[in-house]
TIGU-279276 format. One line per 2 residues: for each residue x, y, z of N, C-alpha, C. Coordinates in steps of 0.1 Angstrom, whole numbers. Atoms other than C-alpha are relative to their C-alpha. Example, Ala and Ser with C-alpha at 12.3 -4.5 7.8 and 13.67 -1.06 7.14 Angstrom:
9:-12:0:123:-45:78:9:12:0 | -9:-11:0:137:-11:71:-8:11:8;
//
This chain:
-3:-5:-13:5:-102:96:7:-11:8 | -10:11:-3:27:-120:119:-7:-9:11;
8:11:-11:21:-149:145:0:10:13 | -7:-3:-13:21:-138:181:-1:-16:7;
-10:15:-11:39:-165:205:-8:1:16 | 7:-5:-17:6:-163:232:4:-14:8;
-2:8:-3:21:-195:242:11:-4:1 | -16:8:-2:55:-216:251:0:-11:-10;
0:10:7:46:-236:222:17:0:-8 | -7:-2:1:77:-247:210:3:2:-19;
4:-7:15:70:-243:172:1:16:0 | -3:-12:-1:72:-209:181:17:5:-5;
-15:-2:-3:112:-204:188:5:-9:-14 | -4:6:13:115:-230:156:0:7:-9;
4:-6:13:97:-204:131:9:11:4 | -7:-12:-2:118:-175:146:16:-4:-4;
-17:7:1:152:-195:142:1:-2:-16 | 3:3:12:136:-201:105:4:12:-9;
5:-9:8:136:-165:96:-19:8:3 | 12:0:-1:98:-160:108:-1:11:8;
6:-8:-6:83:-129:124:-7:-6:10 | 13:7:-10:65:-141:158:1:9:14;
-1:-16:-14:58:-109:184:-3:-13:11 | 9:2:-14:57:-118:218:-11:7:4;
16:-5:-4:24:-111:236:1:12:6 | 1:-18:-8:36:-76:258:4:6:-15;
-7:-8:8:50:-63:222:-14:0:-12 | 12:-1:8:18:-72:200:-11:8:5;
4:-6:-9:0:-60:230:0:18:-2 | -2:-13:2:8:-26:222:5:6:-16;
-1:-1:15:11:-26:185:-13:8:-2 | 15:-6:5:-11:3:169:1:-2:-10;
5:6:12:-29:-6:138:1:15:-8 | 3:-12:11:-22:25:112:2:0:-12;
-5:2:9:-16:33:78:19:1:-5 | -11:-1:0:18:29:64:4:11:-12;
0:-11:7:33:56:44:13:-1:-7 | -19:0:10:63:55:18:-4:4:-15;
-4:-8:10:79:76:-7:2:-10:-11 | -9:4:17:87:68:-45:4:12:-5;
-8:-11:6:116:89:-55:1:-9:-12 | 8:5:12:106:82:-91:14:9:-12;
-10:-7:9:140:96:-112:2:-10:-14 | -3:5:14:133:76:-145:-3:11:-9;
5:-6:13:129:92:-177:-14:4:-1 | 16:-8:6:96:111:-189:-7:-19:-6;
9:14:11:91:78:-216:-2:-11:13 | 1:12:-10:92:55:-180:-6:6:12;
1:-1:-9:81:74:-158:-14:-3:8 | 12:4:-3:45:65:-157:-4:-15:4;
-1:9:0:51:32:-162:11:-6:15 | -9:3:-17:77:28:-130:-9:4:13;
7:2:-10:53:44:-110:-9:-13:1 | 6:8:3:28:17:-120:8:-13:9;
-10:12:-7:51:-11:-112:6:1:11 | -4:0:-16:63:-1:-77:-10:2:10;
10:-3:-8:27:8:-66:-7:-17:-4 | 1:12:-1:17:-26:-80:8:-8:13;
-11:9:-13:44:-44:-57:-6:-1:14 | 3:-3:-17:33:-23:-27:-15:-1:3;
16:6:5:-7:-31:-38:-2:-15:12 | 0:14:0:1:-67:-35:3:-5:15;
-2:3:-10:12:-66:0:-11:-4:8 | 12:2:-10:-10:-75:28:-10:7:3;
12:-13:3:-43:-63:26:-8:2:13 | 5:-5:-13:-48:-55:67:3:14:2;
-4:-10:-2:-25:-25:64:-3:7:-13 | 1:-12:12:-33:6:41:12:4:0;
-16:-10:0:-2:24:23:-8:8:-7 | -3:-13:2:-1:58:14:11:2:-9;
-16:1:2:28:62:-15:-5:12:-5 | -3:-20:4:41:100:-18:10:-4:-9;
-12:-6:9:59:102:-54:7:13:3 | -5:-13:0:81:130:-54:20:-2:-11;
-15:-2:8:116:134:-77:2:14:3 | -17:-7:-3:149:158:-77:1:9:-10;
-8:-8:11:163:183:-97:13:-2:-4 | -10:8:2:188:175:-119:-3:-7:-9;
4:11:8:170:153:-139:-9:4:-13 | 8:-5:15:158:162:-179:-14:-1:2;
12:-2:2:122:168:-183:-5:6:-7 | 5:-7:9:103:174:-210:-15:8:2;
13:-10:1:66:196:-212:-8:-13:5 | 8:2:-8:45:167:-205:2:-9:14;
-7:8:-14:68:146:-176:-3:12:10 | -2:-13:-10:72:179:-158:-15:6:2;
13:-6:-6:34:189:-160:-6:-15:9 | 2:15:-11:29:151:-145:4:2:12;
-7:1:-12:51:154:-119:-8:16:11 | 5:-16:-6:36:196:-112:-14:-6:6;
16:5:-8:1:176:-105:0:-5:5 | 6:8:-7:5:148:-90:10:-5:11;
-8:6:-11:38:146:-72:3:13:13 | -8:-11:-11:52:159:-38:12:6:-2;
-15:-7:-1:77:182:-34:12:-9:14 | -10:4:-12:110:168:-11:-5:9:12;
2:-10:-11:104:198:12:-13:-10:8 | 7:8:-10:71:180:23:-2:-10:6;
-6:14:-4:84:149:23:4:-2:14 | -8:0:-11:104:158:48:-5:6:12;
8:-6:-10:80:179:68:-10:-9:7 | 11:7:-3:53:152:69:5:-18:8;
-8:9:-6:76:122:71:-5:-13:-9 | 1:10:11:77:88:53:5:-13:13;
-4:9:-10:81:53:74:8:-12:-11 | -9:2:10:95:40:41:1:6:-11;
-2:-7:9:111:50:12:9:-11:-15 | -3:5:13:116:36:-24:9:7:-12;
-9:-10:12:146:49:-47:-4:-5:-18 | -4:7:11:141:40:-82:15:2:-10;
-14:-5:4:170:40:-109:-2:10:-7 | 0:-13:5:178:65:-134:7:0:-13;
-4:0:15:192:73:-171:16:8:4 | -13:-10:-4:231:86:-168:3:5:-12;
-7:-7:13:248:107:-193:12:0:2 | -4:-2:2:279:109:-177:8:-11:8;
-4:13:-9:307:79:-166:2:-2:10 | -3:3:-17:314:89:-127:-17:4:1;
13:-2:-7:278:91:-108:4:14:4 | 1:-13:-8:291:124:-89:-1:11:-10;
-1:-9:10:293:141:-123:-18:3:-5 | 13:0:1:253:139:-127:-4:7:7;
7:-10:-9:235:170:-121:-8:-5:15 | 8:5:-12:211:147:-97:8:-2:9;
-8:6:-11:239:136:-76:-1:6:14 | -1:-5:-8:240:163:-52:-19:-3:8;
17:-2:-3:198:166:-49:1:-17:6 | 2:10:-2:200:128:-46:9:-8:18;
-6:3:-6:225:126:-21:-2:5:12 | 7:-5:-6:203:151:-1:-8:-9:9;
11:9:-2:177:124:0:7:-13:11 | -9:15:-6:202:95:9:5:9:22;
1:-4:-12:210:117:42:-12:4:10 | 14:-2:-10:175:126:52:-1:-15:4;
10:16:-10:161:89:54:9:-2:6 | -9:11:-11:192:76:70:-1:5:12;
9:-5:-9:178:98:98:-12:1:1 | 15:1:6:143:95:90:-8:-8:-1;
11:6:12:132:67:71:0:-15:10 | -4:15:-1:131:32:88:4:-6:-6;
-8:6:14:141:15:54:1:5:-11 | 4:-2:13:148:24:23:7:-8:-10;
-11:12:17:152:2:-12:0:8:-7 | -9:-6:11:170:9:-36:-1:-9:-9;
1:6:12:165:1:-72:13:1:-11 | -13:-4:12:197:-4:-99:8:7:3;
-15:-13:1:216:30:-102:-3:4:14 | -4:-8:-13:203:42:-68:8:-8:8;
-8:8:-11:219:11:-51:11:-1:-4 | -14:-4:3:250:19:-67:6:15:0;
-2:-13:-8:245:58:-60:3:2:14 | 0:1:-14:241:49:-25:15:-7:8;
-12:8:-5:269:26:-19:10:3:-5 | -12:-9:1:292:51:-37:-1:7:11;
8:-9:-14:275:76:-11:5:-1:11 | 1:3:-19:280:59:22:10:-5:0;
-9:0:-5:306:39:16:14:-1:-12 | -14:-7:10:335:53:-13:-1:-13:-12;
-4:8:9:329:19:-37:-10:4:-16 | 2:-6:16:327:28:-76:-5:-12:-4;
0:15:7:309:2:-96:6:2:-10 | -10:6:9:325:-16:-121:-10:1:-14;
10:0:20:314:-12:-162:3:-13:-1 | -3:12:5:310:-48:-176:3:1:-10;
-10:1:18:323:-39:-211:-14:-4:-4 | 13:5:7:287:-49:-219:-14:1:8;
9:5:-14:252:-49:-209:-5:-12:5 | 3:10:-4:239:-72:-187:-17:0:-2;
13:-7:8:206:-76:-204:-6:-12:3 | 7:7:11:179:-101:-201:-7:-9:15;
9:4:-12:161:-126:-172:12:-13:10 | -3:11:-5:182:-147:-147:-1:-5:12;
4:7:-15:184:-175:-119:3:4:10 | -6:-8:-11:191:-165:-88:0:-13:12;
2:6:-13:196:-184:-56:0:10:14 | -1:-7:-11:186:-172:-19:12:-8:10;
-13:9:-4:221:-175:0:0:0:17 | 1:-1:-14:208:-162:35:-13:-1:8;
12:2:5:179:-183:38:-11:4:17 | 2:-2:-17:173:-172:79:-4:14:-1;
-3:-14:0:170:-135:71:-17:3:-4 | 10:-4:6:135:-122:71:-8:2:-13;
7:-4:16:134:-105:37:-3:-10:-9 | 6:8:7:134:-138:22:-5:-14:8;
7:12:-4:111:-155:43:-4:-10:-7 | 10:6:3:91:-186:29:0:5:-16;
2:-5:9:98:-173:-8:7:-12:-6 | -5:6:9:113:-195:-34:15:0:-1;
-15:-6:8:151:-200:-32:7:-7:-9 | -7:-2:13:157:-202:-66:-10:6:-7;
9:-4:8:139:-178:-86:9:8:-10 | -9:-11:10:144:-153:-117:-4:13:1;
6:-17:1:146:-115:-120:9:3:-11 | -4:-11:13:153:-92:-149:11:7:2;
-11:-9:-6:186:-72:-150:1:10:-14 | 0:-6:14:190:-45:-175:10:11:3;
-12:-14:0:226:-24:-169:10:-7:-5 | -11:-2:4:259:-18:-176:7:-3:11;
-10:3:-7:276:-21:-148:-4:-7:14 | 4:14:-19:275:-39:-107:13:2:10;
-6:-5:-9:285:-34:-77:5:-19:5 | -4:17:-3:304:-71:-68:-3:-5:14;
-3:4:-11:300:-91:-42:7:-1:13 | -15:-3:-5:334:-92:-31:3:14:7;
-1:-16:-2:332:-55:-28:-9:6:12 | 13:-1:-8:298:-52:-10:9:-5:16;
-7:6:-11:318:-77:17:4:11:8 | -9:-11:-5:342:-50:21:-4:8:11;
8:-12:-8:319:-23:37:-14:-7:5 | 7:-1:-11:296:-43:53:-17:-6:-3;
11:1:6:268:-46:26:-5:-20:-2 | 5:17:-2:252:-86:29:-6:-5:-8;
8:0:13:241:-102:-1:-9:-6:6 | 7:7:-4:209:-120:6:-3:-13:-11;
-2:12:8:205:-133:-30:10:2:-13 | -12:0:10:226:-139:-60:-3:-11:-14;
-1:9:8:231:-154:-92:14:-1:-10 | -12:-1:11:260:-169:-111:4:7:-7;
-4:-10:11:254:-150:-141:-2:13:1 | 3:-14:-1:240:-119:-132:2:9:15;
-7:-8:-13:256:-112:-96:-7:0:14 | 7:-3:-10:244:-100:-66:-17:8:-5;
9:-8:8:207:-89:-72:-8:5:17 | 6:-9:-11:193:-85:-34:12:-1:11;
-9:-4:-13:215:-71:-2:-8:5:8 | 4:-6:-10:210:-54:30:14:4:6;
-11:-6:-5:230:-30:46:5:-10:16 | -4:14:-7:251:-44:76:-5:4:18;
13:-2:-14:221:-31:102:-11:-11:0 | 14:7:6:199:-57:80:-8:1:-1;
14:-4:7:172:-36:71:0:13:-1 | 2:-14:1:178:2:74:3:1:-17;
0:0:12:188:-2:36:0:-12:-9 | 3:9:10:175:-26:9:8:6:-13;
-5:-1:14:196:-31:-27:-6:-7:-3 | 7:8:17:179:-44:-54:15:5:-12;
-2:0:10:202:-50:-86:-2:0:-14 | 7:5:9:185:-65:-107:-19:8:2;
17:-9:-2:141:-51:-111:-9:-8:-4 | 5:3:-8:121:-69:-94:-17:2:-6;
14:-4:-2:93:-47:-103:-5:1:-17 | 3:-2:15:94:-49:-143:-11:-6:-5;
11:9:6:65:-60:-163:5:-9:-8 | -4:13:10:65:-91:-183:9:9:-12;
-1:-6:14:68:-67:-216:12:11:2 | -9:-17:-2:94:-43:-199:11:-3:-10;
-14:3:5:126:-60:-212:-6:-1:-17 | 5:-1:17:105:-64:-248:-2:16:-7;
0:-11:8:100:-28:-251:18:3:-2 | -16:-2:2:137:-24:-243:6:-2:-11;
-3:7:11:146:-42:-268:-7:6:-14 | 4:-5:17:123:-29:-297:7:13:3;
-6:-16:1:137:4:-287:16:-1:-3 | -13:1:3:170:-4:-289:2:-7:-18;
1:5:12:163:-22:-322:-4:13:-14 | -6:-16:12:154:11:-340:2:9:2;
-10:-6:-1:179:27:-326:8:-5:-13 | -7:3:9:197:7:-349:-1:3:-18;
2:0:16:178:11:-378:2:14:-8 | 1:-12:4:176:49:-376:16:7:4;
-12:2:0:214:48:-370:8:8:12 | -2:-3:-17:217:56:-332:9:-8:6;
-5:8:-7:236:25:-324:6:-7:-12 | -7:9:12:262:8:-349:-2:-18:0;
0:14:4:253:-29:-343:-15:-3:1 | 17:8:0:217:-49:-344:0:-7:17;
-2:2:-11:210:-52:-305:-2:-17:3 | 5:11:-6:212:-88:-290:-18:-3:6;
9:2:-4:184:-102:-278:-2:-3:15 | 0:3:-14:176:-101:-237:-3:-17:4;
-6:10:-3:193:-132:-224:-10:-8:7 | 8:7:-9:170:-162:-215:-14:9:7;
8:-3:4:145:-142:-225:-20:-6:-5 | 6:5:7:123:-154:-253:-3:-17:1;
0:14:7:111:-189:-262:7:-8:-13 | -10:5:18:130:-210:-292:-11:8:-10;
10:-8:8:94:-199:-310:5:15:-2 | 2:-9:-2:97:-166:-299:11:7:-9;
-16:-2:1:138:-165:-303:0:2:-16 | 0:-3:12:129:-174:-341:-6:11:-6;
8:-10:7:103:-148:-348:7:11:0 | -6:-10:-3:128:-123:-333:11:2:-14;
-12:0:9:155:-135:-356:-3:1:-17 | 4:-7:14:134:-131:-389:-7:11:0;
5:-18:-5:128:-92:-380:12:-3:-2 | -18:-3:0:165:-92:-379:3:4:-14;
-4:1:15:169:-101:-412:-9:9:-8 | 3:-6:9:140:-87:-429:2:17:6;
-7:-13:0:150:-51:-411:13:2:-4 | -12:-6:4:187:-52:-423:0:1:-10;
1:-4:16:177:-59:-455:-7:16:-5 | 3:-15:1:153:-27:-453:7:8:-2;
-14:-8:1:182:-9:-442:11:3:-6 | -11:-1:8:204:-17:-466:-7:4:-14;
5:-6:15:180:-13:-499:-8:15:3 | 5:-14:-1:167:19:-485:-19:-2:3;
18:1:-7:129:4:-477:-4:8:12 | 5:-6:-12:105:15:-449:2:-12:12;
2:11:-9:110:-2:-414:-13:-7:-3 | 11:7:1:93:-33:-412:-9:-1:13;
11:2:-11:63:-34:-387:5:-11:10 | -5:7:-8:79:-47:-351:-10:-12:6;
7:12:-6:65:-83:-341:-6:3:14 | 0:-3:-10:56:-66:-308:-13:-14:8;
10:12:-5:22:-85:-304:2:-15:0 | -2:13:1:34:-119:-318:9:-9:7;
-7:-1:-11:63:-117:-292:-4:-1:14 | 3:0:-15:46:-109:-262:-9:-11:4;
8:9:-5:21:-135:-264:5:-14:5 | -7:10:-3:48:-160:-260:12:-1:15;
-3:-8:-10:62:-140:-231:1:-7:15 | 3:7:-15:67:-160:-193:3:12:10;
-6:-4:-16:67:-138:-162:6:-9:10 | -6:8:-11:89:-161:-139:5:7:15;
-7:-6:-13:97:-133:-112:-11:4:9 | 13:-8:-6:61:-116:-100:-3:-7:11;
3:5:-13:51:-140:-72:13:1:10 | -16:0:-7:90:-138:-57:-1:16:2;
3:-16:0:87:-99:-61:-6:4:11 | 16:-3:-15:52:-96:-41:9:-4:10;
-1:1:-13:66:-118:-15:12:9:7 | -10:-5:-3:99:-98:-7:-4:8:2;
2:-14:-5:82:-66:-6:-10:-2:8 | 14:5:-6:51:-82:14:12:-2:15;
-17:5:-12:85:-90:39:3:12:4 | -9:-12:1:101:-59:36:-14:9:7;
7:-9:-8:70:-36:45:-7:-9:10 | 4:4:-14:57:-62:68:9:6:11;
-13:-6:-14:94:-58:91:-4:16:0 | 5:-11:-6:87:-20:86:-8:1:8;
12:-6:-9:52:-22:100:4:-5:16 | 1:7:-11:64:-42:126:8:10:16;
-12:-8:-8:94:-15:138:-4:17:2 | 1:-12:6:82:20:125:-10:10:16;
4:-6:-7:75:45:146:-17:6:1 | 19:-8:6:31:57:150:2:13:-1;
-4:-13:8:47:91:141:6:-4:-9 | -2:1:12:57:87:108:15:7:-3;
-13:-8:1:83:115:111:11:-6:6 | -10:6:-8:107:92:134:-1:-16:-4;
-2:15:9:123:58:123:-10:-6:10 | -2:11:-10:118:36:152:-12:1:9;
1:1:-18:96:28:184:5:-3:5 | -7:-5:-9:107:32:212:4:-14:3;
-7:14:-10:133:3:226:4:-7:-14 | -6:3:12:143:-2:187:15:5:2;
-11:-8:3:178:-3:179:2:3:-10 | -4:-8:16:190:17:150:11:-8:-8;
-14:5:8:220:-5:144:-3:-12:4 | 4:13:-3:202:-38:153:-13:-2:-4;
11:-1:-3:167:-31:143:-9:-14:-1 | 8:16:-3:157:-68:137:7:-6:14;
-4:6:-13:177:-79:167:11:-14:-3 | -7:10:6:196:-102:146:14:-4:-3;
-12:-2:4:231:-92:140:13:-7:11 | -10:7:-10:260:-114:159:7:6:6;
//
C-alpha cells in the first residue's frame, strides 16, 4: 500500500520525483478500502488454457495481500474449442454480456494461436475488438499480453506488426528505460523475460502513435509499454507470466512435431535457455531421435524431467513486482463502483498526473 505524505517531510516529494506512490492526507482520507475486481480474457488454446489461467491468477495472488481480487475469466467467439475446453469455459467462466453489466476495474488480455497472416482475418477479431472498445470506456487499465498487444495497437492506432522471418524463441535481458514511471517502481532494472512469437511491434513504430516503451531489450525488443495516457493501457511482449517449464514444454512439442512430420526441420532450442549441462542433454535427444527417424524406430522417451531440474526462473520476482505496481496504481484511481473507470477529479488522459 502506498506511503501517505502526513507531513512536509521532504523525503516525501523525493520518493514521488522517484517514481513512488505517496497520497496526500485529504486524498487517503477518503480512500475506501474494497475488493478489486478484474477480467481475464483467457483466448489461448484448449491445450493452454488451464494452464494460462493458472499463471495470471498466480501474478495477481502475489500482489499485496491488504486488497482482495476477484478475477472474472470470460473468452470470445471466434476461437476453436474442442468438448472438454468448451465444457471448462460453460462452468466456470463468465459470459462478456456480464462482464459488462457488472463491470471490471481491471482487465487482462491474454494472447492467442493465429491461423491466418493479417490479425483482422481471424474470426476472433471482430468479438475481440468489441472488448478493446468496452474497457476503453470502462476499464481503468487494461494489459495486454503478446498477440493482444499487437491486436490492440493494430485496433487503435492502424500499425501492422512486423514477421521476423523467424521465431523469437527463448529467455532475454531486458533493461528498464523509464526508470521514474510507476509501473517499474523499485524493481530490478535489468532483468529477464521469456518471449515466444513470430513477430513485434517496434519501437520506432510504437513512438509513432504515442505508445511509450517502459522496458526493452537489445535482442528481443520492446517487451513492456504504456499507452500515451500512462496507464489506461499496459503491453506486455514478451510473458511475464510463464512458468519456469512453459518454454520446455514448447519446445518438446515442437520437437515431435518434427518427428511425426508436422515441421520439416529439428526445432532450435529456446535461446539462453538451458544450461551448458542441460544444452548437452538436449543435444543427445537430437541425435538419438533423428536416428529413430530415419531407421524407422519408436520415439525416444523426451528428457523432460532431466531438463527441467536444471531449469532457472530468472523473471518471477520482476513479474510479481510490475503487476503488484500495476494493480496497486489501479486501486489507487478506480472508481468504488466498479462499473466506471475513475473517481471523481481523475483524469482520463492524465490519470497518474504525470504526462508533460
Amino acid at each position: 500500500m502506498p506511503l501517505v505524505s502526513h507531513t512536509d517531510l521532504p523525503t516525501y516529494q523525493r520518493l514521488r520525483e522517484e517514481g513512488q506512490i505517496v497520497l496526500p492526507p485529504d486524498q487517503a482520507a477518503h480512500q475506501d478500502i474494497r475488493e478489486l475486481h478484474i477480467g481475464l480474457l483467457n483466448m489461448m488454446p484448449d491445450a493452454a488454457l488451464e494452464a494460462t489461467e493458472r499463471q495470471f491468477f498466480r501474478l495477481v495472488g502475489a500482489c499485496n495481500q491488504i486488497v482482495q481480487f476477484h478475477i472474472h475469466p470470460f473468452t470470445i467467439d471466434g476461437l476453436p474449442r474442442g468438448k472438454d475446453g468448451q465444457a471448462h469455459i460453460e462452468r466456470y467462466y463468465e459470459s462478456f454480456d456480464k462482464i459488462k453489466q457488472d463491470g471490471l476495474d481491471a482487465l487482462i488480455i491474454s494472447g492467442a494461436n493465429v491461423s491466418h497472416p493479417r490479425l483482422p482475418e481471424e474470426a476472433f477479431w471482430q468479438p475481440l475488438t468489441e472488448v478493446f472498445e468496452w474497457a476503453r470506456h470502462n476499464v481503468t487499465s487494461t494489459l495486454c499480453s503478446c498477440l493482444a498487444t499487437h491486436a490492440l495497437i493494430q485496433h487503435a492506432h492502424g500499425i501492422v506488426r512486423t514477421h521476423l522471418g523467424r521465431k523469437r524463441w527463448g529467455v532475454y535481458s531486458h533493461r528498464v528505460q523509464e526508470r521514474r514511471h510507476p509501473l517499474v517502481a523499485d524493481i530490478n532494472t535489468r532483468f529477464d523475460v521469456p518471449h515466444s512469437r513470430f513477430n513485434e511491434v517496434f519501437a520506432k513504430d510504437m513512438a509513432r502513435v504515442g505508445v511509450r516503451p517502459l522496458v526493452a531489450s537489445e535482442e528481443a525488443g520492446v517487451h513492456l509499454a504504456v499507452s500515451e495516457d500512462l496507464l489506461r493501457v499496459v503491453y506486455f511482449q514478451g510473458h511475464p507470466e510463464y512458468d519456469t517449464v512453459s518454454l520446455l514444454k514448447e519446445y518438446k512439442r515442437e520437437v515431435l512435431r518434427y518427428f511425426y512430420e508436422e515441421r520439416t526441420d529439428y526445432p532450435p532450442v529456446p535461446e539462453n535457455y538451458l544450461s551448458h549441462g542441460a544444452q548437452q542433454v538436449a543435444d543427445d535427444y537430437m541425435v538419438r531421435l533423428i536416428t529413430a527417424k530415419r531407421t524407422g524406430l519408436e520415439l525416444p522417451e523426451f528428457p523432460e524431467r532431466q531438463l527441467e531440474a536444471d531449469l532457472d526462473n530468472t523473471w518471477r520476482d520482476t513479474a510479481k513486482a510490475v503487476f503488484n505496481n500495476w494493480l496497486g496504481l489501479v486501486y489507487q484511481l478506480t472508481n468504488q463502483d466498479r462499473r466506471l473507470p475513475f473517481k471523481p477529479g481523475v483524469d482520463p488522459q492524465d490519470p497518474l498526473g504525470l504526462r508533460n
